[in-house]
C-alpha positions in Angstrom: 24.4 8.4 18.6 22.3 5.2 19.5 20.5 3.9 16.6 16.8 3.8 16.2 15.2 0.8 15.1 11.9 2.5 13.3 9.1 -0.1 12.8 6.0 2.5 12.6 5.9 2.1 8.6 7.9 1.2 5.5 7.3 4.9 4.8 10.9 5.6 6.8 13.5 4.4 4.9 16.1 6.6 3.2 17.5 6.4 -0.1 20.6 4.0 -0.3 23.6 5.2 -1.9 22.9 3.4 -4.8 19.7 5.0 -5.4 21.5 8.4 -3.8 23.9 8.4 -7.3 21.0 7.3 -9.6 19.1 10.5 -8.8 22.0 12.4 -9.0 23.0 11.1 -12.8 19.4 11.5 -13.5 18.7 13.3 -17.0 15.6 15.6 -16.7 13.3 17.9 -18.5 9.9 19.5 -18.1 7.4 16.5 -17.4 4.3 18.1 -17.6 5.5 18.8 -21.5 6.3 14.7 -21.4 9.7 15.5 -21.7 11.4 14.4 -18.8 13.6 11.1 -20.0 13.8 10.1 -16.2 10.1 10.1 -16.0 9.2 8.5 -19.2 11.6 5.2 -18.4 9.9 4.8 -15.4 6.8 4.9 -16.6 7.8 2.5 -19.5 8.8 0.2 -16.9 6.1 0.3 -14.3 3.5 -0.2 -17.0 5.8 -3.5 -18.8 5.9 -4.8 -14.9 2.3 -4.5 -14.3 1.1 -5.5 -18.1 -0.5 -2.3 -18.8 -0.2 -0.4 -22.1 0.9 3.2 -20.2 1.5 4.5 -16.6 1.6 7.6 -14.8 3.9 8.9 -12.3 2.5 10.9 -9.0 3.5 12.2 -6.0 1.6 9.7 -3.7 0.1 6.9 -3.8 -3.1 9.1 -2.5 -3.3 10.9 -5.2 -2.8 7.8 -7.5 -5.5 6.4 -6.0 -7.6 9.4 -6.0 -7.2 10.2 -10.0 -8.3 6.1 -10.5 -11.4 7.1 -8.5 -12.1 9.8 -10.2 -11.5 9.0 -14.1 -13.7 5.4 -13.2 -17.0 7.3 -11.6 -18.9 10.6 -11.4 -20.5 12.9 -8.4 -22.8 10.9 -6.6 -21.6 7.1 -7.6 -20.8 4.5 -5.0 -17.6 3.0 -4.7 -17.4 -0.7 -3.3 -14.5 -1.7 -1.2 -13.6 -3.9 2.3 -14.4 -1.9 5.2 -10.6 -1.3 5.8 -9.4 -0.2 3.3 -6.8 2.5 2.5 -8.7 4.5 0.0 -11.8 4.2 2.7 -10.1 5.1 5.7 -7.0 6.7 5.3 -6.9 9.2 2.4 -8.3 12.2 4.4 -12.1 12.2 3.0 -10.4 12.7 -0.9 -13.2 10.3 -2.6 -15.8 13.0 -1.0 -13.9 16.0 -1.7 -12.1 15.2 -5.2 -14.7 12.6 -7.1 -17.8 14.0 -5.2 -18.7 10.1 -4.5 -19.3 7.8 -1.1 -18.3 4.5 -0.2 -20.1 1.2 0.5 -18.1 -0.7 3.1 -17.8 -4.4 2.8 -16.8 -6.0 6.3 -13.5 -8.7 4.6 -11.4 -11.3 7.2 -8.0 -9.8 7.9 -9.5 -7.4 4.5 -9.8 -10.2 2.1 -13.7 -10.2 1.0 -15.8 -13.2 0.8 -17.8 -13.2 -2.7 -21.5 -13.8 -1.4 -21.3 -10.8 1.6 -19.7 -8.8 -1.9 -22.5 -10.0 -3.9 -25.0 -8.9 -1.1 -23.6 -5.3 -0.9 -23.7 -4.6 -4.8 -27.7 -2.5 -5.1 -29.8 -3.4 -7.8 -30.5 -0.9 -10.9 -32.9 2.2 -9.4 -33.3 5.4 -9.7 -33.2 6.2 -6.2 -30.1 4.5 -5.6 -26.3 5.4 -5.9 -25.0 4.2 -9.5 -22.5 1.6 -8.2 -19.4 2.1 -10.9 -16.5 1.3 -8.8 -14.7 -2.0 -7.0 -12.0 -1.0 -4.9 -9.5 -4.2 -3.9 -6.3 -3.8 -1.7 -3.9 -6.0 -1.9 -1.7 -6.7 -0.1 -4.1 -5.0 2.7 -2.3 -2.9 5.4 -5.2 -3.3 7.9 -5.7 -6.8 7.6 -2.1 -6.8 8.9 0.0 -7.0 5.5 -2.2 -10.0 4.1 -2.1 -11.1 0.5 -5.4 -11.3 -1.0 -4.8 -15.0 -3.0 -4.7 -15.1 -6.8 -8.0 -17.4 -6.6 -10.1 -14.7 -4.5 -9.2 -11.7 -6.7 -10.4 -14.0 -9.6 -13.7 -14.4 -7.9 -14.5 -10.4 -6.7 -13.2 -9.2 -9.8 -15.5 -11.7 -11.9 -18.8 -10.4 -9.7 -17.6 -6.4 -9.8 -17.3 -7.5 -13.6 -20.8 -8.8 -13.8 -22.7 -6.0 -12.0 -21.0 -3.4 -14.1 -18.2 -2.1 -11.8 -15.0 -0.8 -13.2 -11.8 -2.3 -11.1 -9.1 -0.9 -9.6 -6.3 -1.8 -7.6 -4.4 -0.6 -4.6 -1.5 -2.3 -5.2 0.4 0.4 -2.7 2.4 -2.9 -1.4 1.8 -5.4 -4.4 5.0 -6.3 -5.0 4.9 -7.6 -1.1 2.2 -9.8 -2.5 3.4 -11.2 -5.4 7.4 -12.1 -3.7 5.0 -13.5 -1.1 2.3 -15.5 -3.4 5.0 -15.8 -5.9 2.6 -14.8 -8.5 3.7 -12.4 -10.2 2.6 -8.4 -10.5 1.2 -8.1 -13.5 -0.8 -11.4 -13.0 -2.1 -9.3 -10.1 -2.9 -6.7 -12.2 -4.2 -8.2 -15.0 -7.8 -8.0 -13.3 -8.2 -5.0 -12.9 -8.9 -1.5 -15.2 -6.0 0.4 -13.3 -3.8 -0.4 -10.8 -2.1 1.8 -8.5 1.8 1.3 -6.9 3.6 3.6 -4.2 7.0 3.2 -4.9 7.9 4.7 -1.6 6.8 2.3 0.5 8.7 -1.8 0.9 10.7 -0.3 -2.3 12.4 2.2 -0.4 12.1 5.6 -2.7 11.6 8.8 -1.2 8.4 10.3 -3.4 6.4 8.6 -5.9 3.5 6.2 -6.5 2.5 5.2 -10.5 -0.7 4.2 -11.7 -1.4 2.3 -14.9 -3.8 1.4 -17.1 -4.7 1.2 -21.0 -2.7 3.8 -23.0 -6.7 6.3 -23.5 -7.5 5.8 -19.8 -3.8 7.0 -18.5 -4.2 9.9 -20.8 -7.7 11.2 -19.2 -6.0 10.5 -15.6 -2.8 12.7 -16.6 -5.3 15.6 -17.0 -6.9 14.9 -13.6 -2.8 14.5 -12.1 -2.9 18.1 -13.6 -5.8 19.6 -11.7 -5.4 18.1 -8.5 -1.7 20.1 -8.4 0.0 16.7 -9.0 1.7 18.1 -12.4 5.8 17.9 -11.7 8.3 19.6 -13.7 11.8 18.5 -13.5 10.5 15.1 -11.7 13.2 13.1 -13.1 15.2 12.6 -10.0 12.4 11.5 -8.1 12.2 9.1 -11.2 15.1 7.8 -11.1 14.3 6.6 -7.2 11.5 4.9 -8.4 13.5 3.1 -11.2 16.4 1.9 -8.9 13.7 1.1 -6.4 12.2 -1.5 -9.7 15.7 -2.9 -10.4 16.7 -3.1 -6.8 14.4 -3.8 -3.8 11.5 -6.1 -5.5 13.3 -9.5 -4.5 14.5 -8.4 -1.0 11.3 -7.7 -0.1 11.3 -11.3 1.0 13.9 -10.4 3.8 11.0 -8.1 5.3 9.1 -10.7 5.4 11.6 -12.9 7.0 12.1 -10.2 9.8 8.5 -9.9 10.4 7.7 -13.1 11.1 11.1 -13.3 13.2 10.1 -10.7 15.1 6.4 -11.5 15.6 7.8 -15.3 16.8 9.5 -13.5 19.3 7.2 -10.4 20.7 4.5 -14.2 20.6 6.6 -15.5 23.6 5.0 -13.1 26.0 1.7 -13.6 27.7 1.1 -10.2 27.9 0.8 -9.9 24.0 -1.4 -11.4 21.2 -0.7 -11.8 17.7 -0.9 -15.4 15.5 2.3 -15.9 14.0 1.1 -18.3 11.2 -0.8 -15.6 9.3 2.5 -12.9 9.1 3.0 -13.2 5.5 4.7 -10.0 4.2 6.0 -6.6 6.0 3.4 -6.2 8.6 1.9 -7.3 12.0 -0.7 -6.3 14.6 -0.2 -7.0 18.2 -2.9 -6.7 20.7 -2.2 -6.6 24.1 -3.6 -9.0 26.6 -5.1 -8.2 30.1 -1.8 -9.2 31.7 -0.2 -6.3 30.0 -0.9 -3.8 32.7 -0.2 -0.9 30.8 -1.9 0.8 27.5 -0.2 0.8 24.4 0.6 4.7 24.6 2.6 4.2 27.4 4.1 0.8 26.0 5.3 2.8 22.7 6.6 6.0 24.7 9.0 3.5 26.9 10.1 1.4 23.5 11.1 4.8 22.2 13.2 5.8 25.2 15.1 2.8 24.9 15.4 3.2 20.7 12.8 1.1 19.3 9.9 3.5 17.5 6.1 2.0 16.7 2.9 3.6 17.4 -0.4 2.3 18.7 -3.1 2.2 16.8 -5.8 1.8 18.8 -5.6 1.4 22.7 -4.6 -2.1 23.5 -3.4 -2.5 19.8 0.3 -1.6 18.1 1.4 -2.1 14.5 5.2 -3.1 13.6 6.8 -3.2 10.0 10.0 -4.8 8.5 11.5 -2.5 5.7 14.9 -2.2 4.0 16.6 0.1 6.6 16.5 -2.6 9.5 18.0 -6.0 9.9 17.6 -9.2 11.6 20.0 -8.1 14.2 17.4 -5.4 14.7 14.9 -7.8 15.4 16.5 -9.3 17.8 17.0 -6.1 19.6 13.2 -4.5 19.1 12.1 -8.1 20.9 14.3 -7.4 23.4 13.1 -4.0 24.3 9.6 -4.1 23.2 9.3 -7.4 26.1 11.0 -5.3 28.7 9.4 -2.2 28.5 5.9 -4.0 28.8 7.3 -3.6 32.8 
């Protein structure tokens, strides 16, 4: 059977063997009671990584994101975040539905913001205004094609936020990406923010799981709301144990992602038929846009890379995303060039 070289999301991958026999050895109990050994560890560790007195293990990084929302605001607040963003765009309306709050988009550069068009978007103090309680940061940011938002620009956005009274948390779905990237590290990251929120099933390579951290009171309050929105797991210890082989394992390798990305993206760059800017591929993931000489829409470009075994998906009709993860190689790169560039024919 011809191998597929999958490059729609770091979302694919499958548990290596080594993580295959941790979940198997896993000791478990009933989590909800807090006393699933699997779980606790993993929360232990998360929460020493990221410098945060307590964490909290979910199903997705969703709903980890979601429970941050709604323990930092009530119905009716505002939420500030870059236009982009994942807990904007991609979370199926869940701010509206689960916190009862809306969103003020902040238009960022490849979804980094700049501090005065941040400043201009927070609302002064009125009664017929939204309460603004929330900042929102992504990082790194999946829209803004896998770009680390740098130590010094967090600083800033998270000083203002702090000023006008907003709470701060982080999507830090891919922050590990970031800080192998940056080479600062996690919990550095982290340490401006109120709560941060990491999928483990993403660059890391588990198969379920995101945790979200915070002080030791504040985790407690959002272990009630992982309750209510169904998030409550029982013998969640082998998922667990995914996420704490994931930790040991695939923080550091997440620089060979990188490598491949940016291999690839020099290659797919040699055609005139595509557009991308090598020089700002810093983690995982890359956009491509294709030019007029391309004479067919990316649809139809992504249908013929998957007939000849290369899988991404268009996101947008002259525009395709690609990312690296642990189940492909550079070999693989070498081949997805290959057959992304002749099926552009």
């Amino acid at each position: 059977m011809k191998k597929m070289i999958d490059l729609r999301s770091d979302t694919v991958t499958r548990p290596t063997p080594g993580m295959l026999a941790a979940m198997m050895a896993a000791a478990v109990g009933d989590d909800v009671y807090g006393e699933d050994p699997t779980v606790n560890a993993l929360e232990a560790k998360a929460a020493a990584l990221l410098g945060k007195e307590a964490a909290l293990f979910v199903p997705s990084g969703t709903m980890g994101n979601q429970i941050a929302i709604a323990f930092h605001t009530r119905p009716g607040d505002e939420v500030v975040c870059e236009a982009m963003s994942h807990t904007y765009n991609f979370e199926s309306g869940a701010g509206a539905r689960l916190a009862s709050v809306q969103f003020r988009p902040v238009q960022g550069q490849r979804g980094v913001l700049d501090p005065a068009a941040f400043k201009a978007a927070l609302w002064p103090k009125a009664l017929w205004l939204p309460r603004q309680s929330l900042y929102v940061l992504e990082n790194t940011h999946n829209f803004g094609g896998g770009a680390v938002v740098p130590l010094t620009r967090v600083r800033e956005l998270t000083a203002i936020a702090r000023e006008h009274g907003l709470r701060r948390h982080l999507d830090g779905a891919r922050l590990f990406n970031a800080a192998v990237a940056s080479g600062v590290s996690a919990a550095e990251y982290a340490s401006h923010f109120d709560t941060v929120n990491i999928c483990l099933s993403k660059g890391l390579g588990a198969p379920v799981g995101s945790v979200v951290a915070g002080r030791t009171e504040d985790v407690a309050e959002m272990r009630r709301l992982r309750k209510m929105f169904g998030g409550g797991m029982r013998q969640a210890g082998y998922l667990a144990a995914a996420g704490i082989y994931a930790l040991d394992h695939h923080i550091e390798r997440l620089a060979e992602d990188h490598r491949n990305a940016r291999r690839l993206a020099e290659l797919l760059a040699a055609s005139p038929a595509l557009s991308l800017d090598v020089s700002v591929v810093e983690t995982n993931i890359f956009f491509v846009d294709m030019t007029p000489s391309a004479k067919i829409p990316a649809a139809e470009w992504t249908r013929k890379c998957r007939e000849r075994g290369l899988v991404i998906d268009p996101v947008g009709e002259r525009r395709v995303r690609f990312v690296t993860h642990l189940d492909v190689n550079a070999e693989d790169m070498e081949t997805a060039a290959r057959i992304a560039l002749e099926s552009l024919g």
